[in-house]
C-alpha positions as CSV (number, residue, x, y, z in Angstrom):
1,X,85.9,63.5,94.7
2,X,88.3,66.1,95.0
3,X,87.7,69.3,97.0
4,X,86.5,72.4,95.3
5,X,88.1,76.2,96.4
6,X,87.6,79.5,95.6
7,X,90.1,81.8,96.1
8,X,89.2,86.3,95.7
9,X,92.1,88.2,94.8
10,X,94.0,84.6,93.2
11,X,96.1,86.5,90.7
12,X,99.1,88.3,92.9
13,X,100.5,88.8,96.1
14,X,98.9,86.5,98.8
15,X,95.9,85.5,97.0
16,X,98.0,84.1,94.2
17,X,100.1,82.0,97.1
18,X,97.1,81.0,98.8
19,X,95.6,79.4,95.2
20,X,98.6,77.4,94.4
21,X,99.1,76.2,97.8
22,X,96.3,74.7,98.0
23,X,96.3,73.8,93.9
24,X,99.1,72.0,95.2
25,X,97.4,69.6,97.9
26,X,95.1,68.2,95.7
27,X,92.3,70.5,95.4
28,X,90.4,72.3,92.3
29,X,91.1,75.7,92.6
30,X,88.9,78.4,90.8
31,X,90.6,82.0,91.8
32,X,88.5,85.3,91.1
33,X,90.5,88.3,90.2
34,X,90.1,91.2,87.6
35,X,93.3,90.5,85.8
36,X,94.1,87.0,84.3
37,X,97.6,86.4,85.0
38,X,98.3,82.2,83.8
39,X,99.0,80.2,86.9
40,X,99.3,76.0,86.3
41,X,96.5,74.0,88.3
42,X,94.8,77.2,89.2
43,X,91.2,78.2,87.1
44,X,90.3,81.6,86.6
45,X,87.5,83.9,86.8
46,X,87.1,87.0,85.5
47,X,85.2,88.5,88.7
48,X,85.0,91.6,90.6
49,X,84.6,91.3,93.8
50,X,82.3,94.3,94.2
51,X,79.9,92.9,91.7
52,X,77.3,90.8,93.1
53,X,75.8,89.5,89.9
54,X,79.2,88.3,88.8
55,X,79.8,86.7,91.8
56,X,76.8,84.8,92.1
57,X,77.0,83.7,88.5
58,X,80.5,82.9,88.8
59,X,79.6,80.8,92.0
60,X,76.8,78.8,90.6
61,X,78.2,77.9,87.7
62,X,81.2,76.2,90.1
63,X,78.0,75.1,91.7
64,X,77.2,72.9,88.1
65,X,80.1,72.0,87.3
66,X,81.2,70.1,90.7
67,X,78.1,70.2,92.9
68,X,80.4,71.5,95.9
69,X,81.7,74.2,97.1
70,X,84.7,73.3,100.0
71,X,86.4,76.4,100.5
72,X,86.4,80.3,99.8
73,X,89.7,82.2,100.7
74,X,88.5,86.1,100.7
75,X,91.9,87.9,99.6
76,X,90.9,90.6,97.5
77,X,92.0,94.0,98.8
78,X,93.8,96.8,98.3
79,X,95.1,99.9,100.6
80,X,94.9,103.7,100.5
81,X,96.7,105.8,102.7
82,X,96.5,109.5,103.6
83,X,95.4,111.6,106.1
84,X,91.6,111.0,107.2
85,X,90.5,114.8,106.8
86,X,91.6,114.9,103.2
87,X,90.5,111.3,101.9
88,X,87.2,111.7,99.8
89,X,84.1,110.1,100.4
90,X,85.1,108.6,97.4
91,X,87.8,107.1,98.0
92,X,87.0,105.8,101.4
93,X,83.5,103.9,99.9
94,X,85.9,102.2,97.2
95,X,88.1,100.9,99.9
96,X,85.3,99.6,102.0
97,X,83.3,98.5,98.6
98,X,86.8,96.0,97.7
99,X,88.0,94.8,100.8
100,X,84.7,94.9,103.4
101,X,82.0,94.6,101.2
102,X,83.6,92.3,98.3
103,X,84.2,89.7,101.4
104,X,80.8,90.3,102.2
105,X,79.5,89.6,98.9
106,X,81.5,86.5,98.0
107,X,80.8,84.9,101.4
108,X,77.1,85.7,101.0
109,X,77.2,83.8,97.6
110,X,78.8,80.4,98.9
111,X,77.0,80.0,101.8
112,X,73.8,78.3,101.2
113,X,75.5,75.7,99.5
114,X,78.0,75.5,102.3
115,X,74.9,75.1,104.5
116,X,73.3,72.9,102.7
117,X,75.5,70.8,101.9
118,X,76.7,70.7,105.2
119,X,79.9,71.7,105.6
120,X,82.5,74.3,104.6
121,X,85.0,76.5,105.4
122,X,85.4,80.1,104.9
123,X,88.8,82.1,105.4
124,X,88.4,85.9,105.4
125,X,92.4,87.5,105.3
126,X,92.0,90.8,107.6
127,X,95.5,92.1,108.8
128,X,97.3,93.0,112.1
129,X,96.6,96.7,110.9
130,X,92.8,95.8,112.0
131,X,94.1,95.1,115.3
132,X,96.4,97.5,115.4
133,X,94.8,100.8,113.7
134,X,97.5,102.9,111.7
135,X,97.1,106.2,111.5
136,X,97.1,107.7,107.9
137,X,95.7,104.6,106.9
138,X,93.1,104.8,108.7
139,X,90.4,103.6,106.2
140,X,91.9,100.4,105.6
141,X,92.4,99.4,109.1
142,X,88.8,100.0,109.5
143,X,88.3,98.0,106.6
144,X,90.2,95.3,108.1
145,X,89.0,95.7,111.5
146,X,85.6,94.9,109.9
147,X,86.7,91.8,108.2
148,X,88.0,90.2,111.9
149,X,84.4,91.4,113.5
150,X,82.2,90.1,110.9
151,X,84.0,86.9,110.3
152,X,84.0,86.2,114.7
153,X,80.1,86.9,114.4
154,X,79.6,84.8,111.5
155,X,81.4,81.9,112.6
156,X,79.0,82.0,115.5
157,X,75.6,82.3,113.2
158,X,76.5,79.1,110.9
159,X,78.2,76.9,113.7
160,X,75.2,74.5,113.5
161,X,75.1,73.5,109.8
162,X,78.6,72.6,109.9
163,X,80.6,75.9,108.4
164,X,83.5,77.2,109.8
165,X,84.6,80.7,109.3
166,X,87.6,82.6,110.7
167,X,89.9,85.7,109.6
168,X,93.3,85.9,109.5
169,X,95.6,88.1,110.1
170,X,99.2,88.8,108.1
171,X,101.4,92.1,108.9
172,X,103.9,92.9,106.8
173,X,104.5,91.4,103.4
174,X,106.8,91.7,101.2
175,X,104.6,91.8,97.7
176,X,102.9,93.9,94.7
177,X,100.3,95.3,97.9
178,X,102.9,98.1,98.7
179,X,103.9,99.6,95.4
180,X,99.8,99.2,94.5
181,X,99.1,101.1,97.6
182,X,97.0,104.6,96.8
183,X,99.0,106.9,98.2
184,X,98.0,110.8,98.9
185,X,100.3,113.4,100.7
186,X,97.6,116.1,100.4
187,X,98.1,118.0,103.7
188,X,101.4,116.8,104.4
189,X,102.6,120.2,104.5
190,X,99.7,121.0,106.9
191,X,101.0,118.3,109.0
192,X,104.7,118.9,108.9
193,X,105.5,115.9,106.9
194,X,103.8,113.4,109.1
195,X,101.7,112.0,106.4
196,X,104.7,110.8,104.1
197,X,106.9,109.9,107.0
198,X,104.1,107.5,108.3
199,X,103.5,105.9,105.0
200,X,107.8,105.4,104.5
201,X,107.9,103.8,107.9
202,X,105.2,101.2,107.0
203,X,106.9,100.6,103.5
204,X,110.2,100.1,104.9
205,X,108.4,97.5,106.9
206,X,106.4,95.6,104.5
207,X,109.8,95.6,102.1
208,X,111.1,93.9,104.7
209,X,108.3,91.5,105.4
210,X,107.4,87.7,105.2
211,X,107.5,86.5,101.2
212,X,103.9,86.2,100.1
213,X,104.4,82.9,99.3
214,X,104.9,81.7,103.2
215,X,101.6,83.5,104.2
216,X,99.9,81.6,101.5
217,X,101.3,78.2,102.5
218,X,100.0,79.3,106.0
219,X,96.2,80.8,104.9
220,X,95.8,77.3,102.7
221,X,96.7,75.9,105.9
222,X,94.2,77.2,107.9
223,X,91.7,76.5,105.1
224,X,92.5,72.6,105.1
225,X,92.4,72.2,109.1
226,X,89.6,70.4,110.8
227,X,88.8,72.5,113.2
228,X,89.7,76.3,113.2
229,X,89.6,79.5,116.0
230,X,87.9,82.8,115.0
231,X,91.5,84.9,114.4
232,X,94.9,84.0,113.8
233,X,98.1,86.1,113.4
234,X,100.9,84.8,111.3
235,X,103.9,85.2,113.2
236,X,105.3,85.1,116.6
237,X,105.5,88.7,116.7
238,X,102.2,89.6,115.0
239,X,100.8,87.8,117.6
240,X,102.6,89.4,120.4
241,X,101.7,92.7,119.3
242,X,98.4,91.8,119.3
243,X,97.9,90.2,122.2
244,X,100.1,93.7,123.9
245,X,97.4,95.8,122.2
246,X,94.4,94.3,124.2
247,X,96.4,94.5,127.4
248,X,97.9,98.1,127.3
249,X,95.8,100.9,128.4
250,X,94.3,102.2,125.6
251,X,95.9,105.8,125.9
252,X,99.0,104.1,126.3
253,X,98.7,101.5,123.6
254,X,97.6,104.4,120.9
255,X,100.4,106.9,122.5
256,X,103.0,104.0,121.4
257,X,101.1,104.0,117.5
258,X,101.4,107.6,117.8
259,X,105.0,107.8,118.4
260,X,105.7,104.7,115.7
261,X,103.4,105.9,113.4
262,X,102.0,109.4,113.5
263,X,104.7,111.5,114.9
């Protein structure tokens, strides 16, 4: 019986790669997403993330039809940027509502049958920025920074029924994400320009980043392995900076964002 997965955010950028990766090895795919863009070998859903009734419908009726539920990917999100003093409520709820609280949501809905049936893995896609918190984007990298904690706790709470759960981290890619970002300069003359020069030194980056379709190939590779760690950075020098973040004196460590990111 083949193995059933469900991947958020399935119809661009990594979510996309992360459904036909692992369309590819075998396994029935459902991806939820808004927006139905065709993909071969990949089902879709049309489910937003944020709503909970959808989602549980959506998921019990993958429930019926295969009586197993293998995998969920969590790759909806998208980013605002901005200076934190003159992002609205708002906006800030929305970004947490899609990214925080849509992981929540989905995850809540698969895992009693996960834990009922036993098994199952669940693959939450945070970002180096949660590690690494970027000024004038501040509300996504708490977004993300949430994604890493709750997925560490909650690999912890389902451990004995045979779930697995872990977040991973990407930094820049090179896809739709950067172009779709919500971008506000208000302030920026308030600020001397730091607000648009902070958000053209992370584009410049992310234009310049790994193809979508190689951090997909690695997400559905964490998703298939038998036994998985709580995070994971993709790339030698994600993890690097990572692993230099938690060492650093924190003055120190932020001082170097500041002068990257903020100046």
């Amino acid at each position: 019986m083949e193995a059933v997965a469900i991947v958020t955010g399935g119809s661009s950028g990594i979510g996309r790669a992360v459904a036909e990766s692992l369309a590819q090895k075998g396994l029935t795919v459902y991806e939820f997403s808004r927006r139905q863009i065709p993909d071969p070998g990949v089902i879709h859903m049309g489910v937003d993330v944020t709503d909970e009734a959808a989602v549980d419908a959506a998921v019990e009726q993958i429930r019926k039809n295969h009586q197993r539920i293998d995998i969920l990917v969590n790759c909806a999100g998208f980013g605002i940027s901005g200076a934190v003093e003159f992002t609205t409520l708002e906006d800030a709820r929305r970004q947490l509502d899609v990214n925080f609280f849509g992981t929540v949501i989905c995850t809540r809905a698969v895992l009693k049958i996960m834990r009922e049936q036993g098994h199952g893995r669940i693959v939450c896609v945070s970002s180096v920025a949660g590690a690494i918190p970027i000024p004038f984007q501040t509300f996504y990298s708490v977004s993300k920074s949430a994604i890493s904690t709750y997925a560490t706790a909650l690999a912890n709470e389902v451990r004995p029924y045979g779930v697995t759960v872990c977040a991973v981290m990407p930094g820049d890619i090179a896809s739709g994400f950067t172009d779709a970002r919500d971008k506000s300069c208000e302030g920026d003359d308030l600020y001397g320009g730091r607000i648009s020069r902070s958000v053209q030194v992370m584009e410049k980056d992310e234009r310049g980043g790994m193809s979508p379709a190689q951090a997909g190939a690695y997400i559905a590779g964490i998703a298939l392995k038998k036994k998985v760690k709580p995070l994971y950075a993709i790339g030698f020098t994600y993890k690097l900076f990572c692993v230099i973040m938690r060492l650093l004196p924190s003055g120190f460590s932020n001082y170097l964002l500041y002068q990257i990111y903020a100046k």
